[in-house]
C-alpha positions as CSV (number, residue, x, y, z in Angstrom):
1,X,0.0,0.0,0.0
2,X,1.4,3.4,-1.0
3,X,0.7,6.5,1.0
4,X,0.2,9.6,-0.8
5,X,3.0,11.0,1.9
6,X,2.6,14.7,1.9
7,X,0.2,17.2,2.5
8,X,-2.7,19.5,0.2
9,X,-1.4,23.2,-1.1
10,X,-4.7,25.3,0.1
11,X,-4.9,28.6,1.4
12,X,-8.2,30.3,3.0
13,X,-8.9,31.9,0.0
14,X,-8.6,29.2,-2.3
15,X,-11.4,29.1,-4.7
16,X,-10.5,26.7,-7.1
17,X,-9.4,22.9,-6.4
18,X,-7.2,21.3,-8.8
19,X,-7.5,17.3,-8.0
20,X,-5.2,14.3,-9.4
21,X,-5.3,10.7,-9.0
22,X,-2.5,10.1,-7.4
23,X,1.4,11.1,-7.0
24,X,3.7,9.8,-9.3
25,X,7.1,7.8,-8.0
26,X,9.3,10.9,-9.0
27,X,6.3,13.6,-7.2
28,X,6.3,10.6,-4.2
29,X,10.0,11.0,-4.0
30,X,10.1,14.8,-4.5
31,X,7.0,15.2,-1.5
32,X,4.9,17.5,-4.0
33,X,2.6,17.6,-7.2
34,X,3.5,16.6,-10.8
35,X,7.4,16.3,-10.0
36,X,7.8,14.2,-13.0
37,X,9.8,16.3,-15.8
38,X,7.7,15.3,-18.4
39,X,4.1,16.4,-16.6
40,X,3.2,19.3,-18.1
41,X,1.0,20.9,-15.3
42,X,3.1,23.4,-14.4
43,X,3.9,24.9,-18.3
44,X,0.3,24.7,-18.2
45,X,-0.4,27.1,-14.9
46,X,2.4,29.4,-16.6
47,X,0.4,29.3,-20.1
48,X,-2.6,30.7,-18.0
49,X,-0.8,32.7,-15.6
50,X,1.9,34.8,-17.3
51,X,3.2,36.7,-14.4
52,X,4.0,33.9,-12.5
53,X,7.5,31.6,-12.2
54,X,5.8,27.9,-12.2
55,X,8.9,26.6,-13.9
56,X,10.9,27.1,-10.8
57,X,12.5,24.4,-9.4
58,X,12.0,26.0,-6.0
59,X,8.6,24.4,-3.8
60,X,7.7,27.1,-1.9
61,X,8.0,29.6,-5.4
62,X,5.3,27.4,-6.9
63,X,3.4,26.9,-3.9
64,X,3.1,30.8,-3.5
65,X,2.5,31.0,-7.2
66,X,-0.7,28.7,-6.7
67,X,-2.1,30.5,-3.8
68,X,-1.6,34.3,-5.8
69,X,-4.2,33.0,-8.1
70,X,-6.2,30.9,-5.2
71,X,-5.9,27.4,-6.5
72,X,-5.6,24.5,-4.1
73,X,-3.9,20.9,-4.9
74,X,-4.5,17.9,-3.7
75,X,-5.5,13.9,-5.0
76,X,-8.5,12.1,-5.2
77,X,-7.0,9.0,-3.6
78,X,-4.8,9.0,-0.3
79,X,-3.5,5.5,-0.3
80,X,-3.9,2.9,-2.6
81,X,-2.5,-0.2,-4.2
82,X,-0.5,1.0,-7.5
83,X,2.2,-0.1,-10.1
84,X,5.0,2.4,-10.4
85,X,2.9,5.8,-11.5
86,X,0.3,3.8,-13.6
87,X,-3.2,5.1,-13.1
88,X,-4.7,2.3,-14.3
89,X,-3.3,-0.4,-12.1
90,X,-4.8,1.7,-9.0
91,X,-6.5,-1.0,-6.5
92,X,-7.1,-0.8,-2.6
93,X,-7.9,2.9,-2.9
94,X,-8.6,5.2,-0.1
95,X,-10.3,9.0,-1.1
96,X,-9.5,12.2,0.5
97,X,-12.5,14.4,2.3
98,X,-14.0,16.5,0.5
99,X,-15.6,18.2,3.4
100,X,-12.6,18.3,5.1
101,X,-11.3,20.8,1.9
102,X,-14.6,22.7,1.9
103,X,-14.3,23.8,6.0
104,X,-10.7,25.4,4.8
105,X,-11.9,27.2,1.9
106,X,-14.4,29.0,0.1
107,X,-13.7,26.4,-2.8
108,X,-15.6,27.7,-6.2
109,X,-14.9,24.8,-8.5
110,X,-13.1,21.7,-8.7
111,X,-11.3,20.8,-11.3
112,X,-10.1,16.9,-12.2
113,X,-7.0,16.6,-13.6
114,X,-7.3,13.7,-15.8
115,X,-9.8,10.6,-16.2
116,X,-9.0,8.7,-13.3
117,X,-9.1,11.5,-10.9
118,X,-12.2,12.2,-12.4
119,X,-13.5,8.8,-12.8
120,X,-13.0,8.4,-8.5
121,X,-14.1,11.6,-7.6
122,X,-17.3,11.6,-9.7
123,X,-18.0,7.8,-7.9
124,X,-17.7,9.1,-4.2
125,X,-18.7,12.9,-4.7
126,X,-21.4,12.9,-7.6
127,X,-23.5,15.5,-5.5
128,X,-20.9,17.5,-4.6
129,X,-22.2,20.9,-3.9
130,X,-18.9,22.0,-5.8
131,X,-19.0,22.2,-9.4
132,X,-16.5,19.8,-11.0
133,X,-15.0,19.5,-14.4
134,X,-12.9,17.3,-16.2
135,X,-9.7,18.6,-17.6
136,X,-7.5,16.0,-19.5
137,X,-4.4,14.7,-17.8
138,X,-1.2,16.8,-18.2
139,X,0.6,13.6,-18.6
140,X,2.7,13.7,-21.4
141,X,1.3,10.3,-22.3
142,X,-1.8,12.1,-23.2
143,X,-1.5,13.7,-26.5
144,X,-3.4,16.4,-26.4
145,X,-1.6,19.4,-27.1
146,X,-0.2,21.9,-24.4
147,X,-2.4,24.7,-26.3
148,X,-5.3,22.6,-25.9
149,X,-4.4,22.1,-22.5
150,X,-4.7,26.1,-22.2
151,X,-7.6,26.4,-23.7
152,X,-9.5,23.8,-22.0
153,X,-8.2,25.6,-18.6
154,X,-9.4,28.5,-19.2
155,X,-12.8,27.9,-20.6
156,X,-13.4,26.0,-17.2
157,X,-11.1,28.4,-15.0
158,X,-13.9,31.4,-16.6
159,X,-17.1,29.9,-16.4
C-alpha cells in the first residue's frame, strides 16, 4: 500500500481545487505535485498565468504562485495499491474528504486533472455541492496538445 505522503497546497482563499489521481514515484520522491519532468501541469499554470514563475524548481515559489491565483492541490486517492505511476493499475484505494477541503476554503470549482481523478471523484462525490469538471491529464502520455491544454483551462477556470 502506498501512502500519498505529503500534504494539500490550500490557502483560506482558495477558490479553485485542482484534484489528481495520485502522486507519481518521482512527485512521491520529490513530496509534492507533478514532479515528473515530463508532466506538463506546471507549463500549463504558466500558459494561464503569465506573471508567475511555475517553472521554478524551488517548492515554496510554486506553492506561493498557486495561492496568488487561489488554486488548491490535492489527489483524489490517499492510499492505494499502485504499479510504479500507472493510473490504471490503481486498487485498494482510499479517497480524501471532501468536506474536510470545503471547511478550509471557500472552494468555487473543482477541477479533475485527468480521467481517473475524475473517474473516483465523480464515484464518491457525484452530488458535490462544488461544481466539478474534467480537464485531461497533463501527462505527457496524453496527447493532447499543451495549447489545448490552455484552452481547455481557461474555458473552465472562466465559467
Amino acid at each position: 500500500m502506498e501512502e500519498h505522503g505529503f500534504d494539500k497546497v490550500i490557502a483560506k482563499d482558495s477558490k479553485i481545487l485542482i484534484l489528481g489521481s495520485f502522486p507519481s514515484v518521482v512527485s512521491r520522491k520529490e513530496s509534492f505535485y507533478y514532479m515528473h519532468p515530463s508532466n506538463r501541469f506546471y507549463k500549463l499554470m504558466k500558459e494561464v498565468y503569465l506573471d508567475e514563475d511555475f517553472l521554478s524548481k524551488d517548492i515554496d515559489i510554486k506553492i506561493e504562485a498557486l495561492k496568488r491565483h487561489h488554486i488548491a492541490l490535492y489527489d483524489v486517492i490517499i492510499s492505494c495499491d499502485i504499479h510504479l505511476s500507472d493510473d490504471q493499475s490503481i486498487k485498494n484505494y482510499e479517497v480524501f474528504s471532501l468536506d474536510e477541503i470545503l471547511k478550509i476554503a471557500p472552494i468555487e470549482k473543482i477541477i479533475l486533472n485527468g480521467k481517473k481523478a475524475y473517474e473516483i471523484f465523480k464515484k464518491y462525490y457525484k452530488d458535490s455541492p462544488v461544481p466539478y469538471f474534467y480537464l485531461p491529464s497533463t501527462s505527457a502520455r496524453n496527447i493532447i496538445t499543451l495549447d489545448k491544454l490552455k484552452t481547455i483551462y481557461q474555458e473552465i477556470i472562466s465559467l
